[in-house]
VOBA-1610 file (N, C-alpha, C; in pm, whole numbers, padded with zeros to 5 digits, always signed):
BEGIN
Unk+00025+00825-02519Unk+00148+00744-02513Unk+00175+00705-02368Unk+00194+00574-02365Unk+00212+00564-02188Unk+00385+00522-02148Unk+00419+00527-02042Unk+00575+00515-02015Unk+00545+00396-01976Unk+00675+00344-02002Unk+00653+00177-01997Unk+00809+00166-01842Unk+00750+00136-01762Unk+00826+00109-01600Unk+00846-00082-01591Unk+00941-00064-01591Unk+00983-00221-01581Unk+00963-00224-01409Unk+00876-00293-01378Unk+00872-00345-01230Unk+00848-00480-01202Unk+00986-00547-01110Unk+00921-00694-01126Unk+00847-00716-00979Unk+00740-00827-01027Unk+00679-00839-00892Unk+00649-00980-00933Unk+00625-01079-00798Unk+00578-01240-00802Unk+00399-01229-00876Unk+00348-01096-00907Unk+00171-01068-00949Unk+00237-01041-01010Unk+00187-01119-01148Unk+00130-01067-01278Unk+00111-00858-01285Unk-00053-00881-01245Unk-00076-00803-01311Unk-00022-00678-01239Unk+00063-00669-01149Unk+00164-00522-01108Unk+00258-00540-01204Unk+00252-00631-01277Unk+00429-00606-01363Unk+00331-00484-01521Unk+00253-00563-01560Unk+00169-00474-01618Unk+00039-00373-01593Unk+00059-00360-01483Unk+00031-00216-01443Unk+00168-00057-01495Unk+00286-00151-01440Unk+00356-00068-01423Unk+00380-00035-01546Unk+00399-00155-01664Unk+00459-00141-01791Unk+00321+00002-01844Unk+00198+00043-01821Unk+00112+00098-01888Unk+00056+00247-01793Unk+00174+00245-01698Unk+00165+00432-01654Unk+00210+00498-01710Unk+00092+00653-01683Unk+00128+00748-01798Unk+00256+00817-01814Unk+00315+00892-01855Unk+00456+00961-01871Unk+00439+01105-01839Unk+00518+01133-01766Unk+00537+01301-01698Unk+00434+01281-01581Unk+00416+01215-01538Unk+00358+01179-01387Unk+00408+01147-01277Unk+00375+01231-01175Unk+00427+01132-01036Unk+00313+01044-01023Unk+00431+00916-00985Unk+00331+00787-00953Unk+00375+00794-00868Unk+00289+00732-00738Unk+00256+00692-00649Unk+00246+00535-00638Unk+00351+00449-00537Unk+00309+00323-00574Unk+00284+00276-00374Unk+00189+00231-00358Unk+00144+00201-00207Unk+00121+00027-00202Unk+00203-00004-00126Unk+00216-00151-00156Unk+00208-00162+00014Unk+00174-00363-00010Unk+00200-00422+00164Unk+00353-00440+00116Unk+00400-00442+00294Unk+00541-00470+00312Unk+00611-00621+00260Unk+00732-00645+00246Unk+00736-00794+00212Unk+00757-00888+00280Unk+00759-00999+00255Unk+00769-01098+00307Unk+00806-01111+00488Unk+00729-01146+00610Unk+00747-01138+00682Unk+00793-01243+00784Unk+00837-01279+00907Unk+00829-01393+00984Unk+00678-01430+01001Unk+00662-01548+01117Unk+00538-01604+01120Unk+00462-01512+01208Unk+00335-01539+01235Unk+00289-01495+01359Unk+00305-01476+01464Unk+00375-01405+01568Unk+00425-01412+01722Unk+00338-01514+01797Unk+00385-01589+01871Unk+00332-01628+02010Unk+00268-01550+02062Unk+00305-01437+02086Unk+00267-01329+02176Unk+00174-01251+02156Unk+00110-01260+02013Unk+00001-01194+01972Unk+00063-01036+01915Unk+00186-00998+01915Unk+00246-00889+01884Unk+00341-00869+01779Unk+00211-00805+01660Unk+00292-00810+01532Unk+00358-00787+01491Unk+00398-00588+01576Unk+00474-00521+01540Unk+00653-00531+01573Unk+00704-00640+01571Unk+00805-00686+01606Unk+00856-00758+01487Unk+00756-00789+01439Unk+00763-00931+01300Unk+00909-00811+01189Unk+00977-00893+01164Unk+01064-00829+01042Unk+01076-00938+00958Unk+01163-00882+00795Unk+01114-00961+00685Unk+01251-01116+00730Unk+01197-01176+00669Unk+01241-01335+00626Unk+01355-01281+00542Unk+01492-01382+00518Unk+01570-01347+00412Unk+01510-01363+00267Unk+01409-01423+00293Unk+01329-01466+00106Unk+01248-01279+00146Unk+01189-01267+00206Unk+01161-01136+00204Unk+01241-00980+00181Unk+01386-01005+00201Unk+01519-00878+00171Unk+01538-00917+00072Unk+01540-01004-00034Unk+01547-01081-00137Unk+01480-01060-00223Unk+01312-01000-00213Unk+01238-00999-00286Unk+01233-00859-00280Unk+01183-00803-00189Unk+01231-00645-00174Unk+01369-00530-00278Unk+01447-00641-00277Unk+01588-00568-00336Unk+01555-00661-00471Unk+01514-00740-00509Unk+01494-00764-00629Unk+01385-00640-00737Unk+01277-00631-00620Unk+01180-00488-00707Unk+01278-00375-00729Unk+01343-00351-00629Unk+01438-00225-00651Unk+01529-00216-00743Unk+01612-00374-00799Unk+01654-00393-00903Unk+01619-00365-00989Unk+01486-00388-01011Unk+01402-00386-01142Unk+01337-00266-01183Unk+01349-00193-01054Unk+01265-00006-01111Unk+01388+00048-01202Unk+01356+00125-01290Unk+01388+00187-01383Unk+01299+00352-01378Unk+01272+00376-01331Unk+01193+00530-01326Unk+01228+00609-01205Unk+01275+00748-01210Unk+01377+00857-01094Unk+01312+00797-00938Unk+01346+00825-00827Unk+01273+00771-00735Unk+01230+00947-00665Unk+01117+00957-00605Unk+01092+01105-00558Unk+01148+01084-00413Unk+01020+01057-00370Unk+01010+00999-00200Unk+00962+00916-00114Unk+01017+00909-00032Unk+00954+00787-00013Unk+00912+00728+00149Unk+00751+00695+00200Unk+00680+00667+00262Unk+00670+00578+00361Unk+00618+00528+00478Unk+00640+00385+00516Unk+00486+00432+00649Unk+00510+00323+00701Unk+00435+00296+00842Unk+00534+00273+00943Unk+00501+00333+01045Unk+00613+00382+01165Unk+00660+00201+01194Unk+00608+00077+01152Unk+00610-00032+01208Unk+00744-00075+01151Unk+00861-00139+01196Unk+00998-00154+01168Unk+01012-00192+00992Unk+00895-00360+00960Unk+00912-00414+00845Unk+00881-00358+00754Unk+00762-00245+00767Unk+00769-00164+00653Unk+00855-00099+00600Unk+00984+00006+00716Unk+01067+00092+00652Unk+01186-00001+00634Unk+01207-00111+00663Unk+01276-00222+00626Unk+01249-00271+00496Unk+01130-00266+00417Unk+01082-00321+00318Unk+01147-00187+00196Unk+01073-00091+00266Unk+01152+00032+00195Unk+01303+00047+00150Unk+01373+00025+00274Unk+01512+00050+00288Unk+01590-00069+00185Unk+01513-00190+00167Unk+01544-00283+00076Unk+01510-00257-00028Unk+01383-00246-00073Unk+01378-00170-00197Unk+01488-00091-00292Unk+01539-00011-00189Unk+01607+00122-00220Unk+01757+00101-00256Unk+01796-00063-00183Unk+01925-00047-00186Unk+01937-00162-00334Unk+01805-00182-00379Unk+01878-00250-00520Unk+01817-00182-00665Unk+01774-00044-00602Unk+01742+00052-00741Unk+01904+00052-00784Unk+01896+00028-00887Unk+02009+00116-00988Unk+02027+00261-00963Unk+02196+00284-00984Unk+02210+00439-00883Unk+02176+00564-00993Unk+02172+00499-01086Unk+02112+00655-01210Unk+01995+00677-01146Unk+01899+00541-01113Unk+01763+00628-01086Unk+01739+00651-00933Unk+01837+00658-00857Unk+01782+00739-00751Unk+01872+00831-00677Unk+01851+00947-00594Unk+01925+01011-00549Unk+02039+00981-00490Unk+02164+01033-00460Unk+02271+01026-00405Unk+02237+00985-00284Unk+02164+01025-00173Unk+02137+01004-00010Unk+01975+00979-00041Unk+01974+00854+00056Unk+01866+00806+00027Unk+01778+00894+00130Unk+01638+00944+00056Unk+01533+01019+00080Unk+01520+00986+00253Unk+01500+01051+00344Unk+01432+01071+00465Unk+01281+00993+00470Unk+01271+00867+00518Unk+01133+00799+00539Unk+01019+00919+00570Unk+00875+00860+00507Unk+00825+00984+00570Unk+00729+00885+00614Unk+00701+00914+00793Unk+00602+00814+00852Unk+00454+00914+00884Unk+00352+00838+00851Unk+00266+00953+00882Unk+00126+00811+00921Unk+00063+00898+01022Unk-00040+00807+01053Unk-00133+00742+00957Unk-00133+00780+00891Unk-00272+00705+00800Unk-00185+00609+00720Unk-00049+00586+00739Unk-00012+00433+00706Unk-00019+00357+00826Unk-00051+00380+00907Unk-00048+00278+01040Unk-00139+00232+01112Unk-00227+00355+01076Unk-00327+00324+01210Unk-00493+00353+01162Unk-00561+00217+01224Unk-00702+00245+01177Unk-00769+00325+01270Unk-00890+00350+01215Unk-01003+00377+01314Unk-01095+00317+01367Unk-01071+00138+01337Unk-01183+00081+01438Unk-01087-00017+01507Unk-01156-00128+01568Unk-01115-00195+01656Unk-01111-00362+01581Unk-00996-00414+01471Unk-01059-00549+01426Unk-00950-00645+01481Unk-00904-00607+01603Unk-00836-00696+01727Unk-00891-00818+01768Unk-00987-00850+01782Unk-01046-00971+01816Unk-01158-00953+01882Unk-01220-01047+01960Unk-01319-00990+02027Unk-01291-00981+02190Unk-01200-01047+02236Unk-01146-01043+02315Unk-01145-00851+02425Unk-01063-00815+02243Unk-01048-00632+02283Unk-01129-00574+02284Unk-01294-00627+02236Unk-01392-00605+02263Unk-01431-00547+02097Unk-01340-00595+02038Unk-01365-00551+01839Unk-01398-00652+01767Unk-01396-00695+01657Unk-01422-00796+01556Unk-01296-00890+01539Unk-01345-00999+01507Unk-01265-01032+01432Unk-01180-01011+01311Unk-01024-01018+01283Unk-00997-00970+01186Unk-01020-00953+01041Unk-01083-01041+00965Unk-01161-01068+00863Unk-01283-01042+00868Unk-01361-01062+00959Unk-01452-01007+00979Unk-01512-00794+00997Unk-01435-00786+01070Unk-01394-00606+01059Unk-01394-00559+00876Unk-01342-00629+00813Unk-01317-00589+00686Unk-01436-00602+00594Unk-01499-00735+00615Unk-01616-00793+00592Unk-01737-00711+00607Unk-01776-00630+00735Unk-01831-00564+00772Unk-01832-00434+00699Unk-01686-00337+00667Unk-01677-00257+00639Unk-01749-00248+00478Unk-01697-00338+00394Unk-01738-00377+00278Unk-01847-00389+00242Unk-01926-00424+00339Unk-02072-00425+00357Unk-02162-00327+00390Unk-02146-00223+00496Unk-02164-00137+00525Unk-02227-00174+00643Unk-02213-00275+00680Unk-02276-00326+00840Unk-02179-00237+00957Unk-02259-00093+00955Unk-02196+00004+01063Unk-02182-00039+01198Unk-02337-00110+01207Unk-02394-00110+01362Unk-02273-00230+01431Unk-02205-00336+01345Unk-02093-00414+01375Unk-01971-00330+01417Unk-01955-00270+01299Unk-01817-00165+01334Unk-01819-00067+01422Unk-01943-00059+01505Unk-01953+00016+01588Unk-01945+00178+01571Unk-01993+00194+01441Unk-02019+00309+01338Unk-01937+00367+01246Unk-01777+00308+01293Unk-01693+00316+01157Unk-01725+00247+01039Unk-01702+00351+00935Unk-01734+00325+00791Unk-01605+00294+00680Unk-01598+00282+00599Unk-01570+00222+00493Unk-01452+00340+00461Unk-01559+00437+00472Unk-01502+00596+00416Unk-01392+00649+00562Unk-01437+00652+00668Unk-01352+00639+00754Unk-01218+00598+00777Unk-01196+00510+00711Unk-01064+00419+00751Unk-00987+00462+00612Unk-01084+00478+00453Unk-01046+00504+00362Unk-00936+00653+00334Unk-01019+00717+00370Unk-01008+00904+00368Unk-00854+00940+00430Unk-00819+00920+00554Unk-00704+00954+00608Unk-00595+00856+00516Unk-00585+00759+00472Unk-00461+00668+00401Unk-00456+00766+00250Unk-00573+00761+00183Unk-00604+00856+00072Unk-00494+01008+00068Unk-00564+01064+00209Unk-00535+01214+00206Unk-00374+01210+00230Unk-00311+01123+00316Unk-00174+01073+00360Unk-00100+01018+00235Unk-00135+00945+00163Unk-00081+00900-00005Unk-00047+01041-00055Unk-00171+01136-00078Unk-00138+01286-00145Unk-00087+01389-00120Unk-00043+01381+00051Unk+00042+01474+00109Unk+00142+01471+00079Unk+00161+01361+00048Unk+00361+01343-00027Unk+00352+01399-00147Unk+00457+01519-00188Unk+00401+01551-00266Unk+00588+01567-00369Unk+00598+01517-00501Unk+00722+01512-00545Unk+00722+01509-00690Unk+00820+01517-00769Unk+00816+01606-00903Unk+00704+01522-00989Unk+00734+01555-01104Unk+00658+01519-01241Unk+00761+01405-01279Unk+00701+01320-01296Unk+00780+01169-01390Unk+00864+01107-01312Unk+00840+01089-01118Unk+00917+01068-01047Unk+00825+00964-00957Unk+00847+00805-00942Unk+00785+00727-00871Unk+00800+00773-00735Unk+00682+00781-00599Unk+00714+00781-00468Unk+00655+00657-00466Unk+00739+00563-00308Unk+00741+00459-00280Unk+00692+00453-00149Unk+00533+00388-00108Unk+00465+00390+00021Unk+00450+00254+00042Unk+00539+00227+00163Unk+00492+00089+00199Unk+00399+00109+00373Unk+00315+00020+00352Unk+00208-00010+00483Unk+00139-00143+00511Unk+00054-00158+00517Unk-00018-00281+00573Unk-00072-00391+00487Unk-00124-00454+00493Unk-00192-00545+00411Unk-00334-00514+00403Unk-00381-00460+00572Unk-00507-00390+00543Unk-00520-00237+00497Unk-00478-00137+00488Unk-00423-00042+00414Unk-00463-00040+00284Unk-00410-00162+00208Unk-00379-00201+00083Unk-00579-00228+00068Unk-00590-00326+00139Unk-00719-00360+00161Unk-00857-00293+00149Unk-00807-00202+00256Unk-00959-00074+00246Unk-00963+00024+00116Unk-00806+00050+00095Unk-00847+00150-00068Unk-00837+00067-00187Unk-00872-00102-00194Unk-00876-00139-00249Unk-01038-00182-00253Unk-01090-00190-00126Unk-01202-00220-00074Unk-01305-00093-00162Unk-01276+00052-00094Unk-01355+00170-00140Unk-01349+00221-00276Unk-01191+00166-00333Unk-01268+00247-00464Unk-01240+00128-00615Unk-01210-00018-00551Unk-01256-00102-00662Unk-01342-00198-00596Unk-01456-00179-00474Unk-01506-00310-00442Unk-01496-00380-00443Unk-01422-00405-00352Unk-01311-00539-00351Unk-01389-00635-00235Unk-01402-00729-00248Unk-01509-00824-00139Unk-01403-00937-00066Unk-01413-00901+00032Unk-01270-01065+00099Unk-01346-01138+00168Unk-01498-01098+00201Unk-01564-01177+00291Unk-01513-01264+00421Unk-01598-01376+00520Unk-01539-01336+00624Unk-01428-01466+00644Unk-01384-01491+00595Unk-01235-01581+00551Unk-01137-01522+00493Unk-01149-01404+00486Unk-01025-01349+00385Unk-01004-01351+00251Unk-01098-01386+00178Unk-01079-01395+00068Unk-01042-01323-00034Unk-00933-01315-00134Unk-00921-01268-00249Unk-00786-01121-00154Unk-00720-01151-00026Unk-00665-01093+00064Unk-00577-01086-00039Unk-00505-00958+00026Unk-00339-00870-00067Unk-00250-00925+00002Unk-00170-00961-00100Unk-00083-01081-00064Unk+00079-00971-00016Unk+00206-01021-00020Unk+00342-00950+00023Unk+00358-00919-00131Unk+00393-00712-00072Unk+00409-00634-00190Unk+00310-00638-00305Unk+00238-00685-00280Unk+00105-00647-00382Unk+00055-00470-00342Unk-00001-00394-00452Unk-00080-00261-00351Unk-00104-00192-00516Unk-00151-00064-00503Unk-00185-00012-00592Unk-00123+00130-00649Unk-00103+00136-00763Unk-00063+00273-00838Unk-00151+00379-00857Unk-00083+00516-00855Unk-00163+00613-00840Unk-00123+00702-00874Unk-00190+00817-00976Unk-00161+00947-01023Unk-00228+01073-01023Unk-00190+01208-00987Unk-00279+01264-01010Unk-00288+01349-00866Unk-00437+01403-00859Unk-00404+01523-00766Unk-00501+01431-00678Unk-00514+01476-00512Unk-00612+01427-00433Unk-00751+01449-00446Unk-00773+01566-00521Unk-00933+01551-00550Unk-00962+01508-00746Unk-00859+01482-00816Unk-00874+01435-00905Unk-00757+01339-00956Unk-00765+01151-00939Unk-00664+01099-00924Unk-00774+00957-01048Unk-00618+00923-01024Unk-00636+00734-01120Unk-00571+00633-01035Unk-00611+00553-01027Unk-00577+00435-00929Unk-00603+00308-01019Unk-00479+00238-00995Unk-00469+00043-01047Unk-00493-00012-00971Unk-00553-00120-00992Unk-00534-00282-00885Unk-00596-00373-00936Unk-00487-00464-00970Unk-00562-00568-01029Unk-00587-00567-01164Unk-00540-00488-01257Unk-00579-00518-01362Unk-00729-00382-01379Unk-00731-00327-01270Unk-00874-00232-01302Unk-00795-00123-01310Unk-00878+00008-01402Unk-00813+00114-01373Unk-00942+00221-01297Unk-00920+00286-01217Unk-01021+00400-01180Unk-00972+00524-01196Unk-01111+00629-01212Unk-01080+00753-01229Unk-01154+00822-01134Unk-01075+00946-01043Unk-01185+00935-00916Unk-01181+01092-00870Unk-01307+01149-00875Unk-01315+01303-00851Unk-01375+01355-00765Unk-01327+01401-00671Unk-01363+01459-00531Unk-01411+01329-00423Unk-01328+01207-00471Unk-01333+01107-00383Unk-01316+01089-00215Unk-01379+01104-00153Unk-01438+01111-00019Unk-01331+01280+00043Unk-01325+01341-00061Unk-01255+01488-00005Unk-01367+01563+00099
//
């Protein structure tokens, strides 16, 4: 029997993901942040905060959850716990706690292990870095792997750890979203970006860290002693 979670999202197939998670589970839901400003001048992202169509869309998902809220996650970068904090303020108050949960920032929402800055910084290009990884072209990445960048976001998702039948809410990157979408549904974006995770897209997740289920897209995986 599966619990049926009303979640609205601008994707399809997260609205029915959500409608077909199991019941008496903590889910785990790890999404990119929403809607953001443009690109800086300055080359400096971490400044970017959401657009009003972005607090808009944010507090609209939160509207739409219907399942207890546990805890909840972010990337130390402002728009993520902004994305969060919106979220949170348009859950309905049956389903979430009185004081809203304490962010929990932890590195493996923030920070990679290679260099896909440009080449400038002496790394890849950004699409390209991903491209590479996907591929397994090490000698590019300068020997970071796939599993590398994967493993710490993984082990950081499962450290949060909160009841039975209680959604936690992780917001992070777009590449984030990317690499554990990359490692455990082969996901190919090649070197244009292609088939890239769009605002608030990301994946659901249940289960323990060495034995878990993961959505995206319409796929489901089942995954045991995955890069533990």
């Amino acid at each position: 029997m599966n619990f049926v979670m009303n979640f609205y999202s601008p994707l399809d197939d997260m609205i029915t993901a959500a409608k077909n998670l199991p019941e008496n589970q903590n889910i785990k839901l790890f999404l990119r942040h929403s809607i953001r400003y443009d690109n800086p001048p300055d080359g400096d992202y971490s400044k970017l905060l959401l657009t009003p169509e972005g607090i808009e869309l944010a507090n609209k998902i939160g509207a739409s959850i219907d399942k207890k809220i546990g805890l909840l996650g972010a990337s130390m970068v402002e728009r993520c716990q902004q994305t969060i904090r919106e979220i949170y303020k348009g859950i309905q108050p049956q389903f979430k706690p009185e004081k809203m949960p304490e962010i929990i920032v932890k590195k493996g929402f923030y920070q990679l292990a290679g260099n896909p800055f440009g080449r400038a910084n002496g790394g890849l290009d950004w699409f390209e870095y991903f491209h590479c990884l996907q591929t397994g072209d090490s000698e590019s990445t300068k020997g970071i792997s796939l599993e590398m960048e994967a493993k710490p976001v993984l082990d950081a998702i499962f450290d949060i750890k909160s009841d039975a039948d209680k959604l936690d809410i992780i917001c992070s990157h777009d590449s984030h979203v990317i690499i554990l979408a990359s490692a455990l549904f082969d996901l190919k974006t090649g070197l244009q970006g292609d088939n890239w995770c769009r605002y608030t897209e990301g994946l659901f997740f249940w289960g323990k860290r060495d034995d878990f289920y993961a959505v995206w897209r319409g796929q489901k995986g089942h995954f045991k002693n995955f890069y533990c």
